[in-house]
PQR file with spaces between the fields and no chain letter, atoms N, CA, C, O and H, PARSE charges and radii, in Angstrom:
ATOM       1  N    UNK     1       0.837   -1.184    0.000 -0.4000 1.5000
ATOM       2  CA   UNK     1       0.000    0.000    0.000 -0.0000 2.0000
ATOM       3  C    UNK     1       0.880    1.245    0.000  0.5500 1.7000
ATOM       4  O    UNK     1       1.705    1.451    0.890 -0.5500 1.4000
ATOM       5  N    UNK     2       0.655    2.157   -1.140 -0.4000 1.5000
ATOM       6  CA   UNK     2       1.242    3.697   -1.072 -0.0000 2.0000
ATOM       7  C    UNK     2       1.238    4.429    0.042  0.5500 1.7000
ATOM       8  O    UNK     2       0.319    4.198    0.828 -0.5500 1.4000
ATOM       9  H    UNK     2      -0.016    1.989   -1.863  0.4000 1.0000
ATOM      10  N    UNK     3       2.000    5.230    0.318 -0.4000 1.5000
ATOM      11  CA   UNK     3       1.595    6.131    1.288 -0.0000 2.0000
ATOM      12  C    UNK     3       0.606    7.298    0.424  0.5500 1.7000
ATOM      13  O    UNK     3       0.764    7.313   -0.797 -0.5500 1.4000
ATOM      14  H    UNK     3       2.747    5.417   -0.320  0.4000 1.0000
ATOM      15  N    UNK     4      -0.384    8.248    1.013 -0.4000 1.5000
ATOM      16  CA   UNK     4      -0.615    9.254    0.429 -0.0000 2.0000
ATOM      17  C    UNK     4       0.062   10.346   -0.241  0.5500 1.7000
ATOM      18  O    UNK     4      -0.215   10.905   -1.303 -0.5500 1.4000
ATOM      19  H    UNK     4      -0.512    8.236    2.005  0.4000 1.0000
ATOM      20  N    UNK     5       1.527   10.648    1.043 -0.4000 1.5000
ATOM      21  CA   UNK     5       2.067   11.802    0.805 -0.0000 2.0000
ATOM      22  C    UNK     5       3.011   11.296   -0.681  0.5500 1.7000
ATOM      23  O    UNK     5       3.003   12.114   -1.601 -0.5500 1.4000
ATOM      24  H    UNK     5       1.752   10.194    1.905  0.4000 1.0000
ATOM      25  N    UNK     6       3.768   10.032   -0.884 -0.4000 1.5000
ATOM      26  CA   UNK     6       3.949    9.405   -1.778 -0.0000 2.0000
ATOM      27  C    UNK     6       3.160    9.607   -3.754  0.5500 1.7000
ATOM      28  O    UNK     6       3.558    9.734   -4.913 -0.5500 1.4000
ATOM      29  H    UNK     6       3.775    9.368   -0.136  0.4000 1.0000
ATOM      30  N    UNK     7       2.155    9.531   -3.134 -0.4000 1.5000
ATOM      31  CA   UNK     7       1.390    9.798   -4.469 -0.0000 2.0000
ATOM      32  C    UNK     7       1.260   11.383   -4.802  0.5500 1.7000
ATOM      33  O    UNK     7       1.193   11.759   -5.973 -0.5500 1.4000
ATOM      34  H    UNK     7       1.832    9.427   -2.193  0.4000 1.0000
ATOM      35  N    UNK     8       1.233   12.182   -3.843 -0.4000 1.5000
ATOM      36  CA   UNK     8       1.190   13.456   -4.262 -0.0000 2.0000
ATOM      37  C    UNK     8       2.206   14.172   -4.216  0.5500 1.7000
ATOM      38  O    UNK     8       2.088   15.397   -4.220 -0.5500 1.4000
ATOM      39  H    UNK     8       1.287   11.876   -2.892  0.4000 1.0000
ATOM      40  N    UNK     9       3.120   13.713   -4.177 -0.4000 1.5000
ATOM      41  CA   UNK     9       4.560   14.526   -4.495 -0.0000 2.0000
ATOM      42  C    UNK     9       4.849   14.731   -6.024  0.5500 1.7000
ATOM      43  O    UNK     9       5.401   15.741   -6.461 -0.5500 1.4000
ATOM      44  H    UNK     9       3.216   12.718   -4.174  0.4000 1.0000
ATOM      45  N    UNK    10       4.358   13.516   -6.914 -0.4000 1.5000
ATOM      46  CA   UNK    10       4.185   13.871   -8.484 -0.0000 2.0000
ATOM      47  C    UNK    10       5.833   13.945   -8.685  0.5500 1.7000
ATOM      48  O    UNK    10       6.759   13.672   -7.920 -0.5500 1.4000
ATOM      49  H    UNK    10       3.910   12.696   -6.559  0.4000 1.0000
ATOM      50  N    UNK    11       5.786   14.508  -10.252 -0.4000 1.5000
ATOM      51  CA   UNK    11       7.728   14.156  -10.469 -0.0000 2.0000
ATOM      52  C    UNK    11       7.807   15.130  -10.510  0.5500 1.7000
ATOM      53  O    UNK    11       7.118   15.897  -11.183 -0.5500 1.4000
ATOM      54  H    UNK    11       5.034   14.730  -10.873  0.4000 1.0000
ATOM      55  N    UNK    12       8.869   15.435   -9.640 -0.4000 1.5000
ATOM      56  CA   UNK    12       9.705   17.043   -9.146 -0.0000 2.0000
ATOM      57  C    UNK    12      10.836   16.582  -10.204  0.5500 1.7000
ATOM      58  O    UNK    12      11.074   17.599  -10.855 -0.5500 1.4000
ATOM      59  H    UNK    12       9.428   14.812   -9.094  0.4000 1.0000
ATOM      60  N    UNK    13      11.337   15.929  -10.500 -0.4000 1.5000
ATOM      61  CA   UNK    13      12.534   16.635  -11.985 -0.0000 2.0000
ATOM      62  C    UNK    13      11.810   16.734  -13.361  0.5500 1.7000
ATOM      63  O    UNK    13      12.042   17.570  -14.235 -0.5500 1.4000
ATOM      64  H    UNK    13      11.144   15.102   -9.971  0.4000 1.0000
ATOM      65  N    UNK    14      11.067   15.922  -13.389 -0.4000 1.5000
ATOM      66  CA   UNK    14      10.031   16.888  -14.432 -0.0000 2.0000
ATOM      67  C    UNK    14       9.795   18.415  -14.607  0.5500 1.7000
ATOM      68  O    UNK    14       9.693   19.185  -15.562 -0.5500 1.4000
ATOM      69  H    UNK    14      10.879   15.243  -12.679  0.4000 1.0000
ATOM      70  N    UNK    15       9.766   18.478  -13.625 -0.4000 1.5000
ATOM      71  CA   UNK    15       8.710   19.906  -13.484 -0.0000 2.0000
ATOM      72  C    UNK    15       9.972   21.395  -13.168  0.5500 1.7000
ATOM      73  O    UNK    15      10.042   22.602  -13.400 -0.5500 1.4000
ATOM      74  H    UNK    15       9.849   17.852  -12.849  0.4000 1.0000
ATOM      75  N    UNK    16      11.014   19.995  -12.322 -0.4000 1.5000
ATOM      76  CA   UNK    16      12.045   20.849  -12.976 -0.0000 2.0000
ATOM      77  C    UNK    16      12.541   21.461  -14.029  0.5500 1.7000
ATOM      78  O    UNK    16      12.605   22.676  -14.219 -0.5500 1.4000
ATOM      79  H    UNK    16      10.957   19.014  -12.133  0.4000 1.0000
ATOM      80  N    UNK    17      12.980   20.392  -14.876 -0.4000 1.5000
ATOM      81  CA   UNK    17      13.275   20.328  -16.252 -0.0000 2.0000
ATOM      82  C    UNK    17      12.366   21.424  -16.765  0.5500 1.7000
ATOM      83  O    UNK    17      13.085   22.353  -17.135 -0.5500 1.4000
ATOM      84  H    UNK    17      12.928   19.405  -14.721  0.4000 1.0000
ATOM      85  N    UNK    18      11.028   21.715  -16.950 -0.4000 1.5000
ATOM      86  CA   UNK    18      10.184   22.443  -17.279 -0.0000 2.0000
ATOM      87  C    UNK    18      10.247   23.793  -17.072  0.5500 1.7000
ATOM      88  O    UNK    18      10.376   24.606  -17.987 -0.5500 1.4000
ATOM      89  H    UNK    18      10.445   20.960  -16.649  0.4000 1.0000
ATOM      90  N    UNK    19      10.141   24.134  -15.646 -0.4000 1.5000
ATOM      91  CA   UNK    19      10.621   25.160  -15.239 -0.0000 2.0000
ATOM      92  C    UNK    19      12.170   25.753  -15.555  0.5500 1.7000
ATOM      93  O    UNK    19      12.177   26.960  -15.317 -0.5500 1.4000
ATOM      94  H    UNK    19      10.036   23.474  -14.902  0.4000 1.0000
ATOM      95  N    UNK    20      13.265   25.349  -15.943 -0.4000 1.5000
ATOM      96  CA   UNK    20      14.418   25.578  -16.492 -0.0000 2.0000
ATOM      97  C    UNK    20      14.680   25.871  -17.899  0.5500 1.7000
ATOM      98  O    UNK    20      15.517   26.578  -18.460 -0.5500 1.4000
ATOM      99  H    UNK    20      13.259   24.368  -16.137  0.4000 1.0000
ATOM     100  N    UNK    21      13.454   24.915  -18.425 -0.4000 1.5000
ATOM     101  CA   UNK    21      13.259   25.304  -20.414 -0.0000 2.0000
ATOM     102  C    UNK    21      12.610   26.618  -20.322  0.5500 1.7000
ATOM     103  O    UNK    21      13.062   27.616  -20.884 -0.5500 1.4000
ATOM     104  H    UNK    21      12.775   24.341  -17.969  0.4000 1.0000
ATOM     105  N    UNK    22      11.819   26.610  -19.792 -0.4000 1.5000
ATOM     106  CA   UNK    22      10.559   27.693  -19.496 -0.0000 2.0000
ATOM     107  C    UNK    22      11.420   28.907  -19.820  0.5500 1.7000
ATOM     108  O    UNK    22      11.541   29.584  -20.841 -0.5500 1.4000
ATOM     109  H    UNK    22      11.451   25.800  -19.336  0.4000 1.0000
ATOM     110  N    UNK    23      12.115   28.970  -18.319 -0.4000 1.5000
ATOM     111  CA   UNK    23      13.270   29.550  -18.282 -0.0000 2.0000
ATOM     112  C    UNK    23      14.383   30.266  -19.216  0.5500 1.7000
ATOM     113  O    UNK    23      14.509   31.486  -19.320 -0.5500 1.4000
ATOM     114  H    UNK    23      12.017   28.420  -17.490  0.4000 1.0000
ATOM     115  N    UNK    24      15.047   29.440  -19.775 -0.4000 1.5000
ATOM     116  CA   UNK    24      15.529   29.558  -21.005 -0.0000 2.0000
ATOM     117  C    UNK    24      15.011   29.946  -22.488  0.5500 1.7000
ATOM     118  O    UNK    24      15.653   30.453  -23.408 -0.5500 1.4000
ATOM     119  H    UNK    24      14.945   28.449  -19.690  0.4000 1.0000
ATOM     120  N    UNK    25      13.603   29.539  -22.438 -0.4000 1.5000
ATOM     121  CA   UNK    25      13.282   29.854  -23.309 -0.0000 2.0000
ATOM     122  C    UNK    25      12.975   32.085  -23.311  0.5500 1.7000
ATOM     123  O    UNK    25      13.315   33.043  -24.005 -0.5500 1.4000
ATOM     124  H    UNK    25      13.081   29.127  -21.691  0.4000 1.0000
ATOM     125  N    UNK    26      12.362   31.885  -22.369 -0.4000 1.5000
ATOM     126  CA   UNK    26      11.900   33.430  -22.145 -0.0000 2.0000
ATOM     127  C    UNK    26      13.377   34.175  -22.118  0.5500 1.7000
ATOM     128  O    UNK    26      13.245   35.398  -22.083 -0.5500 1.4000
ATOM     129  H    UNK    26      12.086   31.107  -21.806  0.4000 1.0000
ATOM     130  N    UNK    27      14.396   33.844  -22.124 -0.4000 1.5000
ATOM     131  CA   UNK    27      15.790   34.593  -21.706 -0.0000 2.0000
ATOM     132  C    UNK    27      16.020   34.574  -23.660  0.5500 1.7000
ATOM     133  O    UNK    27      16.231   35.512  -24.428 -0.5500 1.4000
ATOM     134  H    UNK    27      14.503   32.850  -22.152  0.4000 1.0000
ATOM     135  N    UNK    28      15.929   33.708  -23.813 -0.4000 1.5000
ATOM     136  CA   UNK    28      16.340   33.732  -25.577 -0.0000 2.0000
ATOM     137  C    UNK    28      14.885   34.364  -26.319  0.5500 1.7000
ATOM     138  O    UNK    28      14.970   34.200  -27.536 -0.5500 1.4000
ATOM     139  H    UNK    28      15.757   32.946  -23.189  0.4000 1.0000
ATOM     140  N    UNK    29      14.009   34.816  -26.050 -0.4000 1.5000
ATOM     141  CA   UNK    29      13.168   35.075  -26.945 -0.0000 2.0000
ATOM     142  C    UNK    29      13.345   36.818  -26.662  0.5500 1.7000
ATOM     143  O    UNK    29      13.340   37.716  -27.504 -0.5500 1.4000
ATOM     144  H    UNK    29      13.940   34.949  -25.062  0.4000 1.0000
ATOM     145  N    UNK    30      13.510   36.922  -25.061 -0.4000 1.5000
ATOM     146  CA   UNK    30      13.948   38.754  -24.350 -0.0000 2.0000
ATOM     147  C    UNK    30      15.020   39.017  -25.374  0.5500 1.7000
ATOM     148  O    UNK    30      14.972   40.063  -26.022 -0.5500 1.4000
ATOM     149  H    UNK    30      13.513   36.192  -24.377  0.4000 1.0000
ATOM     150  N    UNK    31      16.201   37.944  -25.610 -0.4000 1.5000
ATOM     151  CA   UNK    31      17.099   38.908  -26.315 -0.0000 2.0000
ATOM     152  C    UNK    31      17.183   38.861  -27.601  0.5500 1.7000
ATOM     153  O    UNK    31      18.091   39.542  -28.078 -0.5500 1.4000
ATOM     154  H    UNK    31      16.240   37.094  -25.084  0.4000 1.0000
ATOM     155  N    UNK    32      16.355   38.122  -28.516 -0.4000 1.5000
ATOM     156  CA   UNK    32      16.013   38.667  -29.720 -0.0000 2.0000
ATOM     157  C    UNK    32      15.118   40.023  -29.891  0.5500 1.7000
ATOM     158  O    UNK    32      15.421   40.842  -30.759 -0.5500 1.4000
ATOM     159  H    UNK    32      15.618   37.569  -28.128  0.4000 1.0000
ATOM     160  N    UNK    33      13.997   40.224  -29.019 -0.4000 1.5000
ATOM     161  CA   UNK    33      13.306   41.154  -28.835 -0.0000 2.0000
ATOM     162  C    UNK    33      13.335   42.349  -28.125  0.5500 1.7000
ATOM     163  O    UNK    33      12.524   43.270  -28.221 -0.5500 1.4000
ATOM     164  H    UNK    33      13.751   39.559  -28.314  0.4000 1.0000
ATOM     165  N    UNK    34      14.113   42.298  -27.554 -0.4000 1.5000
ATOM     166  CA   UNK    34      15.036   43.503  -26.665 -0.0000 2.0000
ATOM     167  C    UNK    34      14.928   44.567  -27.566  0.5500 1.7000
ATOM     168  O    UNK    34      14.147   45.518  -27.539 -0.5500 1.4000
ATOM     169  H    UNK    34      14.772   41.550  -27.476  0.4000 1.0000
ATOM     170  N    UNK    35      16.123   44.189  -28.653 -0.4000 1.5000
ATOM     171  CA   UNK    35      16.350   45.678  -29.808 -0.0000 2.0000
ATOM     172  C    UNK    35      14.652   46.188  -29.937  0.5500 1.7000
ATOM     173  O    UNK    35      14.013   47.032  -29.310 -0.5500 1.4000
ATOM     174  H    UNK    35      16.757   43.416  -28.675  0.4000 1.0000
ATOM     175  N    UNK    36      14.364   45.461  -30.800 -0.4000 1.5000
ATOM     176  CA   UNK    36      13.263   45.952  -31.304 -0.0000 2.0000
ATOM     177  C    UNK    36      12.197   46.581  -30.419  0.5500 1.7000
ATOM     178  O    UNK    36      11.751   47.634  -30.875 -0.5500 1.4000
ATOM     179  H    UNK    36      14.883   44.775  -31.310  0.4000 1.0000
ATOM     180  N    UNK    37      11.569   46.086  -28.994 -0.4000 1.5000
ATOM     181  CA   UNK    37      11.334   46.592  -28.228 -0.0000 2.0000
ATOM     182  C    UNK    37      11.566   48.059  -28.187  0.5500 1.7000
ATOM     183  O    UNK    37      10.943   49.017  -28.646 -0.5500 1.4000
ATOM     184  H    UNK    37      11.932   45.231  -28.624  0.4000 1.0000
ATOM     185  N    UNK    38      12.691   47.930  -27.473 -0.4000 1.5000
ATOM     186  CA   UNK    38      13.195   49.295  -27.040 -0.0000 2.0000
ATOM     187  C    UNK    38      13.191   50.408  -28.357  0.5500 1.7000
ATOM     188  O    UNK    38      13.027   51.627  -28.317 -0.5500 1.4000
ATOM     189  H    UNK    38      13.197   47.152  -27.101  0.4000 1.0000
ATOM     190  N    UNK    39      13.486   49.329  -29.772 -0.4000 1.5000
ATOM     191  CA   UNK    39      13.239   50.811  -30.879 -0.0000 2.0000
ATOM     192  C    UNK    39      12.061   51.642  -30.465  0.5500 1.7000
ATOM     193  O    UNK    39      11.979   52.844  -30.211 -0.5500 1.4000
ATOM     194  H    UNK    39      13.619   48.339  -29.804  0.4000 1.0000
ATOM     195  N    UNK    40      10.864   50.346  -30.467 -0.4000 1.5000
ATOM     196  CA   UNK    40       9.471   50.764  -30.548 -0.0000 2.0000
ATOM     197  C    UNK    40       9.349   51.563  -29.512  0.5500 1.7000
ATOM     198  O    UNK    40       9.369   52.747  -29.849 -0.5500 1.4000
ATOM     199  H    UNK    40      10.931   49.370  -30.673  0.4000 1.0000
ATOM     200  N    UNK    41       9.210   51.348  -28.175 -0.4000 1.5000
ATOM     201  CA   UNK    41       9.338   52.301  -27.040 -0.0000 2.0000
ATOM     202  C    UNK    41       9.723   53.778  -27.343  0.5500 1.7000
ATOM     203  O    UNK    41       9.006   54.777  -27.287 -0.5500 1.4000
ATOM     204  H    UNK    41       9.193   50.386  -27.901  0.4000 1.0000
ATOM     205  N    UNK    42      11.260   53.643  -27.736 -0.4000 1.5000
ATOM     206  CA   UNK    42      11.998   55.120  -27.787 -0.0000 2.0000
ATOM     207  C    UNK    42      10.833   55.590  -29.183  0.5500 1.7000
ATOM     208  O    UNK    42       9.952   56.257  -28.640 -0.5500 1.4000
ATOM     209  H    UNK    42      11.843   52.832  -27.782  0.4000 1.0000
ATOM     210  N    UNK    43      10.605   55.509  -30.352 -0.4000 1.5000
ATOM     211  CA   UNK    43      10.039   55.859  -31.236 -0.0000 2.0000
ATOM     212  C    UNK    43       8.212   56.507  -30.564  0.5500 1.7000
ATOM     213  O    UNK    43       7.742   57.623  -30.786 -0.5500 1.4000
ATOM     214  H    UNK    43      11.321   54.967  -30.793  0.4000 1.0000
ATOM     215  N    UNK    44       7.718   55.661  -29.958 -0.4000 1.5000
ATOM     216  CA   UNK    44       6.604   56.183  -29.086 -0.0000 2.0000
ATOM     217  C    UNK    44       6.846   57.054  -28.207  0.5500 1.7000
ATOM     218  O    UNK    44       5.844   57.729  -27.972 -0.5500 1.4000
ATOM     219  H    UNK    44       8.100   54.755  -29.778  0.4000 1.0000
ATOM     220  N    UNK    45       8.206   57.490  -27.302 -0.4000 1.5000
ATOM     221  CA   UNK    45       8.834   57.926  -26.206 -0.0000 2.0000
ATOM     222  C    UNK    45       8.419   59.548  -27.137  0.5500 1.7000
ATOM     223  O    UNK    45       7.492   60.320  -26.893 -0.5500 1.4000
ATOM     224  H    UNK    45       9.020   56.942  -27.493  0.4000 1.0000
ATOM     225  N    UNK    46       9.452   59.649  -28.189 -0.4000 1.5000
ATOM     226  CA   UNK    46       9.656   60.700  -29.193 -0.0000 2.0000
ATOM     227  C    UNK    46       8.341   61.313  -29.671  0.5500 1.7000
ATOM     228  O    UNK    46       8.272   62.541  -29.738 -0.5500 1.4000
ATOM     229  H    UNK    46      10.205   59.022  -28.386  0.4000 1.0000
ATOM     230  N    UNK    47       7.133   60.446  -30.059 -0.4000 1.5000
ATOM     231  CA   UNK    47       6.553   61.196  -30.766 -0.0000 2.0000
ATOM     232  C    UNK    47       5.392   61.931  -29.384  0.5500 1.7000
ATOM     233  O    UNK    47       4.799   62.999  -29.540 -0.5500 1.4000
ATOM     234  H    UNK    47       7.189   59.449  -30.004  0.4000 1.0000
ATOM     235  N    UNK    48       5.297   61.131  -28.199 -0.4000 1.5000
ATOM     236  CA   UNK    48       4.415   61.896  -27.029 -0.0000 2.0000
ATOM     237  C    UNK    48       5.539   63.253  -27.152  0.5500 1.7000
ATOM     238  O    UNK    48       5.096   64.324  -27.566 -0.5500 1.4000
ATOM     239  H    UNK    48       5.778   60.263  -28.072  0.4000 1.0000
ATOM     240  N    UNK    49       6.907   63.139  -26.792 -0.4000 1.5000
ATOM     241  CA   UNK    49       7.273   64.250  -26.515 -0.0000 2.0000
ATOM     242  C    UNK    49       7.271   64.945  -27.502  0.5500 1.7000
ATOM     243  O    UNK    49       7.263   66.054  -26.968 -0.5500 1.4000
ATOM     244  H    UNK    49       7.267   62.269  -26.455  0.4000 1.0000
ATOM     245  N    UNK    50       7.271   65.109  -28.449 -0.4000 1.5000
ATOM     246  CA   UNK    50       6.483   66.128  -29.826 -0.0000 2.0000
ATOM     247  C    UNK    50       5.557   66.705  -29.474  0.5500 1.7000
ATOM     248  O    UNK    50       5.355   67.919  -29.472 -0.5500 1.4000
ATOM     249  H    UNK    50       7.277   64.208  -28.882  0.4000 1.0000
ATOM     250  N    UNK    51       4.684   65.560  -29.027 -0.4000 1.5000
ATOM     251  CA   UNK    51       3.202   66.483  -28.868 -0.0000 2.0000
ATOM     252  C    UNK    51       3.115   67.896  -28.248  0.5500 1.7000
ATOM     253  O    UNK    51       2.030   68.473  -28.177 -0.5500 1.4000
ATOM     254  H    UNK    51       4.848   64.574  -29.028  0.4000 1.0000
């Protein structure tokens, strides 16, 4: 017979693993999108201060 606490612990390196792609992924997608970002920003920044 299982214990309870046994069954609900679920797979912690799974979820690791997951959380670490996750991870990685959002760090590589920030620095393709960074530049461009920030163009867009400063370009919006510029035209309020026109106004």
């Amino acid at each position: 017979m299982k214990s309870k606490v046994h069954d609900e612990r679920g797979d912690v390196p799974g979820w690791v693993l997951i959380t670490l792609m996750t991870a990685g992924l959002v760090v590589l997608m920030w620095s393709i999108a960074a530049p461009a970002l920030r163009t867009v920003f400063e370009q919006a920044l510029n035209k309020v201060s026109t106004f």
